[in-house]
N, C-alpha and C positions, 0 to 999 in steps of 0.2 A: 342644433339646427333641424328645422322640421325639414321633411323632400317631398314635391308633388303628391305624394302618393297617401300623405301622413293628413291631409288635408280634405272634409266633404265638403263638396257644394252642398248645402241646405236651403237655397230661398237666392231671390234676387230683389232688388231694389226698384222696385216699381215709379214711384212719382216723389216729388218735393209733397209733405203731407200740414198745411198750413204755410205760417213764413216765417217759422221761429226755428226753422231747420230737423224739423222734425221728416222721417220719410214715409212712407206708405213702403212696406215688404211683403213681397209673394214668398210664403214659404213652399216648398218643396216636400213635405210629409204629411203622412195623413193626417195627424194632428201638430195645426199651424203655431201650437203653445211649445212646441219643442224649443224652440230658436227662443223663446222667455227664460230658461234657463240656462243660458250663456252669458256670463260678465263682460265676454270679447268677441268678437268677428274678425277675421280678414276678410277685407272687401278688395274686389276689381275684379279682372280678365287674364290668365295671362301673367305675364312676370311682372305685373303692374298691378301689385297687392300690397293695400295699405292694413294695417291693426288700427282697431275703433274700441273706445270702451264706450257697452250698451251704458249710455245717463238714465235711460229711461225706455219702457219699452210697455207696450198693453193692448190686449184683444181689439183687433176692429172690423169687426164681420167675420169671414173666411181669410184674411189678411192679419198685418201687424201694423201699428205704427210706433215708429221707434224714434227715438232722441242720440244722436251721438256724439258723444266729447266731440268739440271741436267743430259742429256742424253748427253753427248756429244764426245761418238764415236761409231763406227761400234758395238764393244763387247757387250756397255750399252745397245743399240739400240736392238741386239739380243737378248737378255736374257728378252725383252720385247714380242718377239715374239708367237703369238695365246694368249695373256692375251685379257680380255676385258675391255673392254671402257665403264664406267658409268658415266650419268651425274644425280646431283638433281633433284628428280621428282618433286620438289616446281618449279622449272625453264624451266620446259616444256609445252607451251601450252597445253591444254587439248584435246585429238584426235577426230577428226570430228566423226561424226555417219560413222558407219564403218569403222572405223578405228581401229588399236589397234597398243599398245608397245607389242614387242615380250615378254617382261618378264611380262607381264597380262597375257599371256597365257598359259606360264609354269605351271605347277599342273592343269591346269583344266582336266573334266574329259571327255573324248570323246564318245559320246553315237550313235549309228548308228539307222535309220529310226525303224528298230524291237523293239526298246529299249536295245538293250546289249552295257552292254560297254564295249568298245574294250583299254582300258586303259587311262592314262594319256601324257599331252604333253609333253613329256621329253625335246624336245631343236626343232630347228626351223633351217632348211638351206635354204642356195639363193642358186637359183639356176640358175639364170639367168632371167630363162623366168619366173617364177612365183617361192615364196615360197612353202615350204614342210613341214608339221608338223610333226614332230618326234613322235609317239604315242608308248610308251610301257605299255604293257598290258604281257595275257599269250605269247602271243607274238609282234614283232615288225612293225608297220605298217606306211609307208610312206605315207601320202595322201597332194595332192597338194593342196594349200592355195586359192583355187578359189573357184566361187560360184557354177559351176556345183557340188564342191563335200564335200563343207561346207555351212552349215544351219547357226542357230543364234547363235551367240559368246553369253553367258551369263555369263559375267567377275564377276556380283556379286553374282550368284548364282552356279558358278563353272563347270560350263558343256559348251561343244561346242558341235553340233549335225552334225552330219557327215553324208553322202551318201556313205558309203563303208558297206562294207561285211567283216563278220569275217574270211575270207577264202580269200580273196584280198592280 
């Protein structure tokens, strides 16, 4: 039995993609062909995680559109829509030095140059141009995923060190 932890998000489920129950997926890496090379997904939210075997799957712009057993029209396709996409963290290469899985970095705790922490990584958006760490604390702080305004990731020691201000 796999545990929360044995599990990355890679991508989410963007739209119904046609009506033959095909979907349109946002991946989550820098390169979107990673999630091509999975035979399986857990999809949903939450303890509400179903196994899909990929039928079919193929480049479509900066996205995927994928086929999956059992998905097979517009309705199924929808009711798929904003779940995420998990694959076996046993079946992931290991991330280069600086690198990271987005779901490493959920719970860590965000500490800025003074030492305050200004809270935890609540969830992570693309935004095109670079990532955005979602930080809630007393309040809510968006800091961009680059090096001018993050320090060292320390995944096994639970903190990331930030250049912001409590007042940002």
């Amino acid at each position: 039995m796999n545990l929360p932890g044995d599990w990355v998000v890679m991508g989410r489920i963007a739209a119904p993609f046609g009506i033959k129950g095909w979907v349109k997926v946002q991946p989550f890496s820098e390169d979107p062909g990673t999630l091509m090379d999975f035979e399986s997904w857990r999809v949903g939210r939450g303890e509400q995680q179903m196994h899909y075997t990929v039928e079919a799957i193929q480049a479509h712009g900066s996205a995927l559109a994928a086929k999956l057993v059992g998905i097979d029209d517009r309705d199924a396709a929808y009711a798929l829509r904003g779940q995420e996409i998990s694959v076996a963290r046993s079946e992931l290469p290991p991330p280069a030095e600086n690198e990271f899985y987005w779901s490493d970095l959920i719970g860590l705790k965000a500490v800025n140059r003074e030492g305050i922490e200004l809270g935890r990584v609540d969830s992570l958006l693309e935004t095109g141009a670079h990532d955005v760490l979602v930080i809630k604390g007393t309040r809510e702080h968006l800091i961009p995923f680059v090096a001018a305004f993050v320090g060292k990731v320390d995944v096994t020691g639970g903190t990331i060190a930030v250049d912001w201000g409590e007042d940002y």
